[in-house]
C-alpha positions as YAML, in Angstrom:
chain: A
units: angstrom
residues:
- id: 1
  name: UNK
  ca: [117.88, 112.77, 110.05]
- id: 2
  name: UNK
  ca: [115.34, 115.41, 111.69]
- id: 3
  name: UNK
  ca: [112.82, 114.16, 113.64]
- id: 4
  name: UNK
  ca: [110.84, 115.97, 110.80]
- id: 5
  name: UNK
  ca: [112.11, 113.42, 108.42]
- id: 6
  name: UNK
  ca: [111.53, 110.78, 110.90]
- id: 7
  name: UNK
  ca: [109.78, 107.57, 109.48]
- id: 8
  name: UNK
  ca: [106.10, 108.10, 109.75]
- id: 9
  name: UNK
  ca: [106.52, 111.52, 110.80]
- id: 10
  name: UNK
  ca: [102.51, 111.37, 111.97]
- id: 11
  name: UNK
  ca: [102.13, 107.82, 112.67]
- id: 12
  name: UNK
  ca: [103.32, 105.23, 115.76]
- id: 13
  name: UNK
  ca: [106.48, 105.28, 115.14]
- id: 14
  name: UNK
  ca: [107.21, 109.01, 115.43]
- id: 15
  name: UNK
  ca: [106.78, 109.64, 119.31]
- id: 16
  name: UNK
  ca: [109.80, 106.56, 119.21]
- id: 17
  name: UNK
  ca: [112.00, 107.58, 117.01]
- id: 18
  name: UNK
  ca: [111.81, 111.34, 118.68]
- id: 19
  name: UNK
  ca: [113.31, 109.31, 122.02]
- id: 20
  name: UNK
  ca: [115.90, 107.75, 120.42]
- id: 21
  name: UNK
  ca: [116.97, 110.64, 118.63]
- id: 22
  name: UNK
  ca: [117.16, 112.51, 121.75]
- id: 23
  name: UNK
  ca: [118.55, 109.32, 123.70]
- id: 24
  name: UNK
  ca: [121.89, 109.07, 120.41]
- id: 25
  name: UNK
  ca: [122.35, 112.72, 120.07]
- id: 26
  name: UNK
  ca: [126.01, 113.65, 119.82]
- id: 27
  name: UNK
  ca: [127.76, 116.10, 122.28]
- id: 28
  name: UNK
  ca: [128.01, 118.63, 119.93]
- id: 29
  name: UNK
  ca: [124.00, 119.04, 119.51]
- id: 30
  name: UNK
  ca: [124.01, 117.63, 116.41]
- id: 31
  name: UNK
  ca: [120.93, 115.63, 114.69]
- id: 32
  name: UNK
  ca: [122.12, 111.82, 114.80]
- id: 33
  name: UNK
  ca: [122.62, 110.42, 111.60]
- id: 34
  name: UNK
  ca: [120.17, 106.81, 110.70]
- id: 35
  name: UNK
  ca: [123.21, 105.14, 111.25]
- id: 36
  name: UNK
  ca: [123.70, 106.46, 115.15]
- id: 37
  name: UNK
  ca: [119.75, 105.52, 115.18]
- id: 38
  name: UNK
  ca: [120.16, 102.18, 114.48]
- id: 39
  name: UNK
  ca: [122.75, 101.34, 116.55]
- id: 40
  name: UNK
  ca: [121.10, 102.32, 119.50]
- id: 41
  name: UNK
  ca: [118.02, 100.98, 118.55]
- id: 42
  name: UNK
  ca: [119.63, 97.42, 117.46]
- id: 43
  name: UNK
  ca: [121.87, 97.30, 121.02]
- id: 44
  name: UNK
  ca: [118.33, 97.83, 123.44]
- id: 45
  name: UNK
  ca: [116.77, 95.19, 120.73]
- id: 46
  name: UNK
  ca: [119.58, 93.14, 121.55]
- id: 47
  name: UNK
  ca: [119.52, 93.32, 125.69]
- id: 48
  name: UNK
  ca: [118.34, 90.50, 128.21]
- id: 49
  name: UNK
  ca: [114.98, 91.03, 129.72]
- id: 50
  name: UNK
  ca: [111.93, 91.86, 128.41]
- id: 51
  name: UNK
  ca: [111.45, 95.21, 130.60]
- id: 52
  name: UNK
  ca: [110.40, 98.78, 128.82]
- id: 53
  name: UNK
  ca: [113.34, 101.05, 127.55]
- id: 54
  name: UNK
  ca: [112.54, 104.53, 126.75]
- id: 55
  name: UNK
  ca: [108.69, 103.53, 126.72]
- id: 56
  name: UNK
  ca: [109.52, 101.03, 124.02]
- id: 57
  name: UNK
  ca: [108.92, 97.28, 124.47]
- id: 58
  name: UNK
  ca: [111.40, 94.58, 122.17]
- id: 59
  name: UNK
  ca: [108.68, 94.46, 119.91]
- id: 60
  name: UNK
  ca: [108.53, 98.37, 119.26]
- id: 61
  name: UNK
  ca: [112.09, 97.94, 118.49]
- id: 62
  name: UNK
  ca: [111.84, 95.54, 116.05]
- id: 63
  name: UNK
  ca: [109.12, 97.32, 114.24]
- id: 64
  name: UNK
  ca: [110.46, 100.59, 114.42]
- id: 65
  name: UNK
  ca: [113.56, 98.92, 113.07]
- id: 66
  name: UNK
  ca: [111.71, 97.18, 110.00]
- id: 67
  name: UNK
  ca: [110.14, 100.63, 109.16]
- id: 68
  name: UNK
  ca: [113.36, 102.71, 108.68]
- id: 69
  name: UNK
  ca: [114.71, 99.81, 106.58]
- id: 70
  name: UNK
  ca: [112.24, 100.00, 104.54]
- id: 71
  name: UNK
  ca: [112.03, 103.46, 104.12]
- id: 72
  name: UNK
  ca: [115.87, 103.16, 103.35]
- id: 73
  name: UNK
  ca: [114.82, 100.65, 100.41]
- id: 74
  name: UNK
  ca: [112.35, 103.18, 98.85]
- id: 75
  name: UNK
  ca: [114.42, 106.20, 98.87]
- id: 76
  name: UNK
  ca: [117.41, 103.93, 97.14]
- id: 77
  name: UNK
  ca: [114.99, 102.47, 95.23]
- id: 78
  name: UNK
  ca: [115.96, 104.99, 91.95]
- id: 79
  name: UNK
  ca: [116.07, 103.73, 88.62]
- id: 80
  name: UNK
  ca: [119.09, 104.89, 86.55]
- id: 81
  name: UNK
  ca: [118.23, 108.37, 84.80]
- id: 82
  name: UNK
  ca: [117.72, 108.08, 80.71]
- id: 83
  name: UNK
  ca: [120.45, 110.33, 79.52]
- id: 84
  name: UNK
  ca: [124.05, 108.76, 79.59]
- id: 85
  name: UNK
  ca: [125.75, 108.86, 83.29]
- id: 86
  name: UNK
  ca: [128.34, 107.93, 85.68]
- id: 87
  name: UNK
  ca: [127.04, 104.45, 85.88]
- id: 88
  name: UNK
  ca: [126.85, 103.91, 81.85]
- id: 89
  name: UNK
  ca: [130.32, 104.98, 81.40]
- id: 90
  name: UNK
  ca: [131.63, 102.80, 84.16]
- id: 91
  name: UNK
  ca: [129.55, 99.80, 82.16]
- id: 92
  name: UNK
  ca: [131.20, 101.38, 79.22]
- id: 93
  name: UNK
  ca: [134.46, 100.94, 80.59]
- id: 94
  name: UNK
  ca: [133.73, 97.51, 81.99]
- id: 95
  name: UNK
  ca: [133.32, 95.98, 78.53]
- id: 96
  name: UNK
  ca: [135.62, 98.17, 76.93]
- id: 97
  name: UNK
  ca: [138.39, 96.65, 78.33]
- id: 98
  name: UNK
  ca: [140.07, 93.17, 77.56]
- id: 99
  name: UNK
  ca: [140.97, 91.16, 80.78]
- id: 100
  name: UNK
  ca: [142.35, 88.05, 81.58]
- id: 101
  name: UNK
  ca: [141.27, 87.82, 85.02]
- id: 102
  name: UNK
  ca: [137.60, 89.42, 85.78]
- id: 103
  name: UNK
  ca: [137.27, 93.04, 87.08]
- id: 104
  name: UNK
  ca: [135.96, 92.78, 90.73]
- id: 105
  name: UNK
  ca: [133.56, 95.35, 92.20]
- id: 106
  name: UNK
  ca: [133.09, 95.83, 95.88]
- id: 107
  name: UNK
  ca: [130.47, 98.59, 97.19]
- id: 108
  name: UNK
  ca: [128.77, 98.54, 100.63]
- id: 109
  name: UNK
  ca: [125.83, 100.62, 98.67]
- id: 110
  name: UNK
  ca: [122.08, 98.88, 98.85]
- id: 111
  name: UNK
  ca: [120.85, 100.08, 95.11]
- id: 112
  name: UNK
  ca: [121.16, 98.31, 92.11]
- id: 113
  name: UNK
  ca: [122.57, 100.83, 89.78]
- id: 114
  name: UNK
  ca: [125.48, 98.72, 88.61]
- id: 115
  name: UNK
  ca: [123.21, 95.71, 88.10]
- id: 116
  name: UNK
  ca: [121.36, 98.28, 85.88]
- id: 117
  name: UNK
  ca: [123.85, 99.79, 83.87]
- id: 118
  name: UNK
  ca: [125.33, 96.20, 83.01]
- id: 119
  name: UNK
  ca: [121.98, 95.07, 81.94]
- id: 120
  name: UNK
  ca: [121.81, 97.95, 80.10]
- id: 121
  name: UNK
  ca: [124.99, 97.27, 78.03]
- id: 122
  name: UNK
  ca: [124.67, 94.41, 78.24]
- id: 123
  name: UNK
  ca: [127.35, 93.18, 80.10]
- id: 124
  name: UNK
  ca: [127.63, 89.38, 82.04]
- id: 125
  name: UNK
  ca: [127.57, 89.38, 85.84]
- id: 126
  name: UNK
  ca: [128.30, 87.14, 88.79]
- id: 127
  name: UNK
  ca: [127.02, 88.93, 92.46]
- id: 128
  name: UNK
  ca: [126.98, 84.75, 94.01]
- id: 129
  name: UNK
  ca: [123.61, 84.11, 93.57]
- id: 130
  name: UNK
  ca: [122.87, 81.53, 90.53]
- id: 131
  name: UNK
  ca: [119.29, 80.52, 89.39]
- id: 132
  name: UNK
  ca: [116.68, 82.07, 87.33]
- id: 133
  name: UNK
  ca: [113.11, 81.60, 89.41]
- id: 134
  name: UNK
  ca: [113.94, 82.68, 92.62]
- id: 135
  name: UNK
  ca: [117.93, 82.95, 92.83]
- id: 136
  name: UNK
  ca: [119.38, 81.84, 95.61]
- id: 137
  name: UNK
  ca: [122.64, 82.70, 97.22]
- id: 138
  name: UNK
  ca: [125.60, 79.85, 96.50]
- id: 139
  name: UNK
  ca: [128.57, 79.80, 98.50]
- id: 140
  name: UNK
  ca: [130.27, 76.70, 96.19]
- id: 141
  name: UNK
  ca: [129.91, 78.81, 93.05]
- id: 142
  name: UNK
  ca: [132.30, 81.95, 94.94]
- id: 143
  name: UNK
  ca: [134.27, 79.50, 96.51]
- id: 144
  name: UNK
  ca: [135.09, 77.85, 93.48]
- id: 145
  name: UNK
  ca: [135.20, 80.71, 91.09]
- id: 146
  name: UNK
  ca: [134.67, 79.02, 87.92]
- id: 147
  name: UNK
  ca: [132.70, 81.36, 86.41]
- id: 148
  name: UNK
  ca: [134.31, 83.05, 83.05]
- id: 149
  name: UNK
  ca: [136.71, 86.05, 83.23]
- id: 150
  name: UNK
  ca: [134.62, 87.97, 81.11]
- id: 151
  name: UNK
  ca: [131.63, 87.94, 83.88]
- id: 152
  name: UNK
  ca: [131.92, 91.00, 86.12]
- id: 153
  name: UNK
  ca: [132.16, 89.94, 89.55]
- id: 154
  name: UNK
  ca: [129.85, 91.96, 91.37]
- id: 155
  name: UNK
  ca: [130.19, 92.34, 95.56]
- id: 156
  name: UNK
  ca: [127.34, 94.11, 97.87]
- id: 157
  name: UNK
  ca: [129.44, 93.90, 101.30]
- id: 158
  name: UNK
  ca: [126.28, 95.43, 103.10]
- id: 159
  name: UNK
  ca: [123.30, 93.59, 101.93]
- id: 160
  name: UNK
  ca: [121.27, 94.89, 98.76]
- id: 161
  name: UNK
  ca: [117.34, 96.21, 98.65]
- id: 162
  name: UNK
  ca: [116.52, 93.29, 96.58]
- id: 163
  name: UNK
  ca: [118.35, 90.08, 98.71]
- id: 164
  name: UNK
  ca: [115.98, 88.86, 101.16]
- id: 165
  name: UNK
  ca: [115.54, 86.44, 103.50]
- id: 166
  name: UNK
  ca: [113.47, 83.05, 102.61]
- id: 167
  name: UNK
  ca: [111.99, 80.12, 104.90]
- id: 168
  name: UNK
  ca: [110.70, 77.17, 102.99]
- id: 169
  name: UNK
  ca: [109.42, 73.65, 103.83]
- id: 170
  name: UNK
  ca: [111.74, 71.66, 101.21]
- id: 171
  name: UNK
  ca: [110.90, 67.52, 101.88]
- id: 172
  name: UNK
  ca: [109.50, 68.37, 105.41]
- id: 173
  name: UNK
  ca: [112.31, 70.28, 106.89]
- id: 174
  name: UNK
  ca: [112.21, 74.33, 107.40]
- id: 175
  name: UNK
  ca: [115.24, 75.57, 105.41]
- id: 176
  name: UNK
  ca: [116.45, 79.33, 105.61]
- id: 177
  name: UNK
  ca: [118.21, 80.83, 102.92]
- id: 178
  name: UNK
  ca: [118.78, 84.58, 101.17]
- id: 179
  name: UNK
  ca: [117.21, 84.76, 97.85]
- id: 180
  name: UNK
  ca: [118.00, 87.28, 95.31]
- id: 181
  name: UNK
  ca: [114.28, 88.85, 94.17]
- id: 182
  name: UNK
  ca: [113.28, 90.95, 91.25]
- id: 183
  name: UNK
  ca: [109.74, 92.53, 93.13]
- id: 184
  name: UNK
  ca: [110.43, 94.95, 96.21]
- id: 185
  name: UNK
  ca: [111.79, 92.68, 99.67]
- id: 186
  name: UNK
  ca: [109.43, 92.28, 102.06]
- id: 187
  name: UNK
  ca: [109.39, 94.05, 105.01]
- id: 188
  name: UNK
  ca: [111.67, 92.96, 107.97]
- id: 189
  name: UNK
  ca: [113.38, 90.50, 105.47]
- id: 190
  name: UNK
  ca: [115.63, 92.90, 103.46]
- id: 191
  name: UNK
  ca: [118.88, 92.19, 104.00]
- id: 192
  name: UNK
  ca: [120.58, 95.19, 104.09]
- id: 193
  name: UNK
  ca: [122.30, 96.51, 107.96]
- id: 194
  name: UNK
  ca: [122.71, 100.46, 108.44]
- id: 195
  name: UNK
  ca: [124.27, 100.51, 111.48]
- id: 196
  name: UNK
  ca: [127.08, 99.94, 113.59]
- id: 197
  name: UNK
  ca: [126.88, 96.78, 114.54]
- id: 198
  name: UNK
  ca: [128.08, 96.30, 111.09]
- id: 199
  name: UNK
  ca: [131.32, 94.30, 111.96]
- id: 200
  name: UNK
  ca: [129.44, 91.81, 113.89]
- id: 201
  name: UNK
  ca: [127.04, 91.23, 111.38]
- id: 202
  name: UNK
  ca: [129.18, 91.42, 108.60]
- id: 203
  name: UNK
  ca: [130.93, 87.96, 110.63]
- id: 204
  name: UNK
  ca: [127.41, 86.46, 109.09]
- id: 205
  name: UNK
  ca: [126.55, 84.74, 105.82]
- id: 206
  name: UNK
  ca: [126.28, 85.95, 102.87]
- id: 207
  name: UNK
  ca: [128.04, 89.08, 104.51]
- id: 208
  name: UNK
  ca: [131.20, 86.96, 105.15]
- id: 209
  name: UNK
  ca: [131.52, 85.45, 101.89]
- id: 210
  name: UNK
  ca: [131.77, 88.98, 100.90]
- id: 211
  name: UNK
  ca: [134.40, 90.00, 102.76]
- id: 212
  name: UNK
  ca: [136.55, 87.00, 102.03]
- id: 213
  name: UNK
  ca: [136.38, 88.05, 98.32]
- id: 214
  name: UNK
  ca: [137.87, 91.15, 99.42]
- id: 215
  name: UNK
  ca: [140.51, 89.06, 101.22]
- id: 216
  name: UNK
  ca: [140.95, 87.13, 98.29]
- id: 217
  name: UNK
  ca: [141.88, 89.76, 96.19]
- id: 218
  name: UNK
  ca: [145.00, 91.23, 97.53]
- id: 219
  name: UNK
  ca: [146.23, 87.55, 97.23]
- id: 220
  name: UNK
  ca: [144.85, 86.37, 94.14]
- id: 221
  name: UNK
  ca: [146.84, 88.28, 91.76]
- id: 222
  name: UNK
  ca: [150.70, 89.44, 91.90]
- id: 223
  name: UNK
  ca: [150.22, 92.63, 91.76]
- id: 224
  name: UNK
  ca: [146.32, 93.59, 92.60]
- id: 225
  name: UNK
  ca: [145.26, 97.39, 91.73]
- id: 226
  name: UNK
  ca: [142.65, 98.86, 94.22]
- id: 227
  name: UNK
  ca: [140.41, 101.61, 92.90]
- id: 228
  name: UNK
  ca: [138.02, 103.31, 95.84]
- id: 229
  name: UNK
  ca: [136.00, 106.29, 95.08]
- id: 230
  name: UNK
  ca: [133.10, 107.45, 97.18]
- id: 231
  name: UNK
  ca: [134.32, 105.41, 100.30]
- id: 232
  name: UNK
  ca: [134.51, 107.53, 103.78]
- id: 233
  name: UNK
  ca: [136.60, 105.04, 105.37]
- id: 234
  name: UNK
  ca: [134.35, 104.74, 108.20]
- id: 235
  name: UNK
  ca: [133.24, 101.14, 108.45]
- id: 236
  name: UNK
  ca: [136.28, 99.56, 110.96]
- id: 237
  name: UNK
  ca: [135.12, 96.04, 109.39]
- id: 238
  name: UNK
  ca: [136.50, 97.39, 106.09]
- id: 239
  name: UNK
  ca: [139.06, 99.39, 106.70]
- id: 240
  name: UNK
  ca: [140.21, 96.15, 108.80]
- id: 241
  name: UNK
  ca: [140.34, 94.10, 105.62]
- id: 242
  name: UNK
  ca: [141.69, 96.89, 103.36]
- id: 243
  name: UNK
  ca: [144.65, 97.38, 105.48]
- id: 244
  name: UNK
  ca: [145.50, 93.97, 106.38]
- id: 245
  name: UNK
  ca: [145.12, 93.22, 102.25]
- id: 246
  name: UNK
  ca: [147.46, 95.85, 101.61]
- id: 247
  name: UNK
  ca: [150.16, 95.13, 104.92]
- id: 248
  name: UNK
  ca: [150.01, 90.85, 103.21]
- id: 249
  name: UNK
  ca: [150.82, 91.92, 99.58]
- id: 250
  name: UNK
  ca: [153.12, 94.75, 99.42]
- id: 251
  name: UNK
  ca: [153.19, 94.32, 95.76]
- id: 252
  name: UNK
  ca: [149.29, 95.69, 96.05]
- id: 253
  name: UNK
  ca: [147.78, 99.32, 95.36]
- id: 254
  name: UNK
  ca: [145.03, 100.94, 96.87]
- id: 255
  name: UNK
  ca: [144.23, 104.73, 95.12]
- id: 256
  name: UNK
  ca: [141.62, 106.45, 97.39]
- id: 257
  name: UNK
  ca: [139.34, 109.38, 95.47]
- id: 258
  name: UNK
  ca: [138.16, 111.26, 98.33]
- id: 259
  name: UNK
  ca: [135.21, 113.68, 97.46]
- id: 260
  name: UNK
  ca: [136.36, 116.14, 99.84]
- id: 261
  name: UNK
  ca: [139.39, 118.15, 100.97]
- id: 262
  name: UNK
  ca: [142.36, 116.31, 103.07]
- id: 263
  name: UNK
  ca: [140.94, 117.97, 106.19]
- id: 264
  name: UNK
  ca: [137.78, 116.07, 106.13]
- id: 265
  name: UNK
  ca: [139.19, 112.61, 105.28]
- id: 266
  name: UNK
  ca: [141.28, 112.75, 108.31]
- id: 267
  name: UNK
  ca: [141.09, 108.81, 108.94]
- id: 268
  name: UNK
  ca: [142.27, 108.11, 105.25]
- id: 269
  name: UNK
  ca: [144.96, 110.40, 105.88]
- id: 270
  name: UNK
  ca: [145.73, 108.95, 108.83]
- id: 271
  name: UNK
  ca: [145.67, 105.47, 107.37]
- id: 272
  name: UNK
  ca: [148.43, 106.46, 104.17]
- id: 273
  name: UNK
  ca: [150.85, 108.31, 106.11]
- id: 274
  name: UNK
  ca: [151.60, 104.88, 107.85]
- id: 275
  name: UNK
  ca: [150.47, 102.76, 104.32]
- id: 276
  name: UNK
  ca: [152.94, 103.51, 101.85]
- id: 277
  name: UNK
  ca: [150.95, 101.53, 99.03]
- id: 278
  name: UNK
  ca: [147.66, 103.19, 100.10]
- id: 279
  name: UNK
  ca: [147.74, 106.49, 97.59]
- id: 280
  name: UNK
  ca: [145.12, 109.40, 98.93]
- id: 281
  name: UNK
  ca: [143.83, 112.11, 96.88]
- id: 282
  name: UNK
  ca: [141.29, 114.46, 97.58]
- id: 283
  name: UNK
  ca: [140.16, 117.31, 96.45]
- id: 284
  name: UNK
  ca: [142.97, 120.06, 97.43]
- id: 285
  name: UNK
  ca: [146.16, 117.43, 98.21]
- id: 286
  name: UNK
  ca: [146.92, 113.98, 98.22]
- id: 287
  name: UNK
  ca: [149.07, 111.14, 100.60]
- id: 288
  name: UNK
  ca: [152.03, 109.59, 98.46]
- id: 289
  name: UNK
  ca: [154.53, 107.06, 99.66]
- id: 290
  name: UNK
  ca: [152.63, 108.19, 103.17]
- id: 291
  name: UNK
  ca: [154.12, 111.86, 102.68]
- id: 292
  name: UNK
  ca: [150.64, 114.86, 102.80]
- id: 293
  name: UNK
  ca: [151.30, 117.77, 100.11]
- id: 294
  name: UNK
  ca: [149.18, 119.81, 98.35]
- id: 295
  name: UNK
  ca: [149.14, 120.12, 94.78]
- id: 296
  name: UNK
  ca: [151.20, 122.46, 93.15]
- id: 297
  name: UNK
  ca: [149.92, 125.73, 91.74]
- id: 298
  name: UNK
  ca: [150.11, 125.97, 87.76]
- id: 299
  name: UNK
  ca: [150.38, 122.10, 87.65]
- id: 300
  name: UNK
  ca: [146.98, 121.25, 86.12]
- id: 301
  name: UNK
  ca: [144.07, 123.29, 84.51]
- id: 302
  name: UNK
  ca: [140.48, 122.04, 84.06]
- id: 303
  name: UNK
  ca: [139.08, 122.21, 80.14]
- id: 304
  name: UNK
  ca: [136.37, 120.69, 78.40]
- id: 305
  name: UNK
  ca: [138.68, 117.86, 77.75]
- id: 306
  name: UNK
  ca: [139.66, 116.96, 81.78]
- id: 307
  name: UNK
  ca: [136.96, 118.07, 83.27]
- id: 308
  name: UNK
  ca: [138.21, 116.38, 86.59]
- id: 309
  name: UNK
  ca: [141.02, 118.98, 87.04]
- id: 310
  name: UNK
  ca: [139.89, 122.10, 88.28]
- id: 311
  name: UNK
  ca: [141.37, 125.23, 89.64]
- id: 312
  name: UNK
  ca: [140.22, 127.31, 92.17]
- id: 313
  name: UNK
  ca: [140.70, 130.98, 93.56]
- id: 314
  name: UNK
  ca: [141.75, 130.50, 97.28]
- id: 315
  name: UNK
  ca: [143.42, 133.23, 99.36]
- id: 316
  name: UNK
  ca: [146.92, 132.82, 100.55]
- id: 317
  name: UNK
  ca: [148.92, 133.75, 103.68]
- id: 318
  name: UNK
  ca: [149.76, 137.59, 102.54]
- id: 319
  name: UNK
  ca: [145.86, 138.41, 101.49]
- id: 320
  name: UNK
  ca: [146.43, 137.76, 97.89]
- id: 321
  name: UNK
  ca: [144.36, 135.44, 96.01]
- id: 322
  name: UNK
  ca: [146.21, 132.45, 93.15]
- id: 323
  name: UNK
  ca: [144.77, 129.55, 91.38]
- id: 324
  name: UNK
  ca: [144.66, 126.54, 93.48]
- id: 325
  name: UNK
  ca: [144.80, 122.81, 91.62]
- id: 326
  name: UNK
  ca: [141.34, 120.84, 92.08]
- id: 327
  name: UNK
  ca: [140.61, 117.22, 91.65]
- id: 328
  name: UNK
  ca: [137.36, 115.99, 91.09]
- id: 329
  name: UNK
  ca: [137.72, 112.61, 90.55]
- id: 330
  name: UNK
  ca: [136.16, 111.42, 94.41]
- id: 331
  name: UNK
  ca: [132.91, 112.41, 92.34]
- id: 332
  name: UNK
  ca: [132.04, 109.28, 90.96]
- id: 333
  name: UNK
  ca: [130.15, 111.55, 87.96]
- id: 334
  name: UNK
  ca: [133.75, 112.83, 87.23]
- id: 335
  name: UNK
  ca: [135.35, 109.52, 87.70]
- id: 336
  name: UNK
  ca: [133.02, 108.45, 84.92]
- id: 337
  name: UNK
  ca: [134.33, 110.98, 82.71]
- id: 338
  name: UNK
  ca: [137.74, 110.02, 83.29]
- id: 339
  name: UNK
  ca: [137.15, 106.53, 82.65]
- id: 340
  name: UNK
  ca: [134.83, 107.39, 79.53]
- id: 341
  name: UNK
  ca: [137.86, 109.27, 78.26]
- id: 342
  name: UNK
  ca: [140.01, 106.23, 78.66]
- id: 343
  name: UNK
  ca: [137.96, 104.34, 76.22]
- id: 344
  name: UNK
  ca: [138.05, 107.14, 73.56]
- id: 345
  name: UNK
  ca: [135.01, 108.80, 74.46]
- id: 346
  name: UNK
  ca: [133.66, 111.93, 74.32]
- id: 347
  name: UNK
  ca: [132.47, 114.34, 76.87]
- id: 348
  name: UNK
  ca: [130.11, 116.41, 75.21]
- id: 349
  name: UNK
  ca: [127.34, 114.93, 76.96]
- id: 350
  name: UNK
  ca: [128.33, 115.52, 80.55]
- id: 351
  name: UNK
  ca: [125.47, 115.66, 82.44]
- id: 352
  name: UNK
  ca: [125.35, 115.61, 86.71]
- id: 353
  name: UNK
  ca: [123.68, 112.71, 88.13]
- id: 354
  name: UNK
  ca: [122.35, 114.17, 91.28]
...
């Protein structure tokens, strides 16, 4: 983010978040992402004393800090578009399907675009809140698990815009507790955490609770299937999980759709060439049984009927140009395709979804 784009480009906050751009800027001159922002901003939050850092007293901080989550909220804030898309064919899918055991969706995201798409099916849904005023966040009812199989288990390991965080007087004592809400959060109780001091946080409820449901899963069937599309591999709170899931239950299967090429998904690479049942492929090669090859020319062809097979013209060691093999299905509006063609769909209607 530029300082152009900075939150309230002409109000308080800008002359502060200018600083701690410049304090978080990389070595390579490069403008820190929110992320980098918020780390910094979080650990001088965080420090002993009370005494001015970068001209910024705690309370700066924590104000600066409620303003860029909130901005985060509005720009994620999108409703689904009208015409038929990724999301819809996923839902599609979803109920499509018969299961005896629920499908199980984890997604650091903040939006609600699944919660959308299944309401727009309709389709059942657990995400461990239960109520219908004001629902509230139950740890017995995840713990438990005794809600049907045909209720898609829904898992927001980073927060979501609409959770937020609720103090009541109930019978004379102050109780605290994360509420599920259908109006905007308020701000500086949205419970979502861009930043990263994500693995401490994530150590916090409901955050945990989470987390052990991804636990849970490599151990809760015999032999669990792992779908991940869209994920960088970034978060080390995660990837922690992920890998010790898939070291406990050798039986499991984790298939990684990387937007990009090989070269740029160098820690998921990394990761599969020592993970033999962690599967990587990207757009221009894949990791299998941790050996790195790219696909083979003349192998696959993109047509109106697998749309997430491409080819493209790439030039090769003696100056000559050949048809490379492509696969788009790290673009979740691809993977959609894919999926909607599992159910016996069509794909006339392809449309991109920004």
């Amino acid at each position: 983010m530029s300082a152009d784009e900075a939150p309230g480009a002409t109000s308080k906050f800008k002359k502060h978040w200018d600083a701690l751009c410049e304090e978080c800027k990389p070595a390579d001159g490069k403008d820190p992402t929110v992320e980098d922002v918020l780390t910094e901003l979080r650990t001088l939050a965080n420090r002993r004393g009370s005494a001015e850092i970068l001209g910024m007293t705690k309370k700066d901080l924590s104000d600066l800090d409620e303003k860029v989550c909130a901005l985060i909220a509005t720009e994620i804030r999108k409703p689904l578009p009208v015409y038929r898309n990724a999301y819809n064919r996923f839902a599609s899918w979803i109920g499509g399907v018969y299961r005896s055991s629920p499908a199980e969706i984890f997604t650091p995201n903040y939006d609600v675009l699944f919660e959308q798409a299944f309401e727009q099916h309709p389709l059942p849904h657990f995400d461990g809140f239960v109520g219908s005023h004001k629902p509230w966040f139950d740890l017995a009812s995840i713990e438990h698990d005794v809600i049907p199989s045909r209720w898609t288990r829904l898992w927001k390991l980073h927060g979501s815009i609409n959770w937020e965080k609720s103090e009541e007087i109930v019978n004379g004592a102050k109780v605290t507790r994360v509420v599920r809400v259908t109006r905007e959060a308020e701000a500086g109780k949205v419970m979502i955490f861009p930043s990263h001091l994500k693995y401490d946080q994530s150590r916090r409820m409901p955050y945990l609770a989470m987390l052990d449901r991804l636990r849970a899963f490599f151990h809760g069937k015999d032999a669990p299937r792992l779908v991940v599309c869209g994920y960088s591999f970034l978060d080390d709170h995660l990837n922690e999980v992920l890998l010790d899931g898939l070291r406990g239950n050798r039986n499991a299967q984790c298939f990684a759709l990387m937007y990009s090429g090989l070269g740029q998904h160098s820690r998921a690479v990394d990761y599969a060439v020592k993970q033999s049942n962690l599967t990587v492929l990207a757009w221009d090669g894949a990791v299998v049984g941790t050996r790195v090859g790219r696909y083979r020319p003349g192998t696959i062809g993109g047509n109106e009927h697998t749309p997430w097979l491409t080819e493209e013209e790439t030039e090769v060691g003696d100056g000559s140009k050949e048809q490379q093999p492509r696969s788009r299905l790290g673009d979740f509006h691809y993977f959609g395709l894919f999926l909607e063609q599992l159910c016996g769909g069509g794909t006339h209607d392809a449309q991109p979804t920004g």
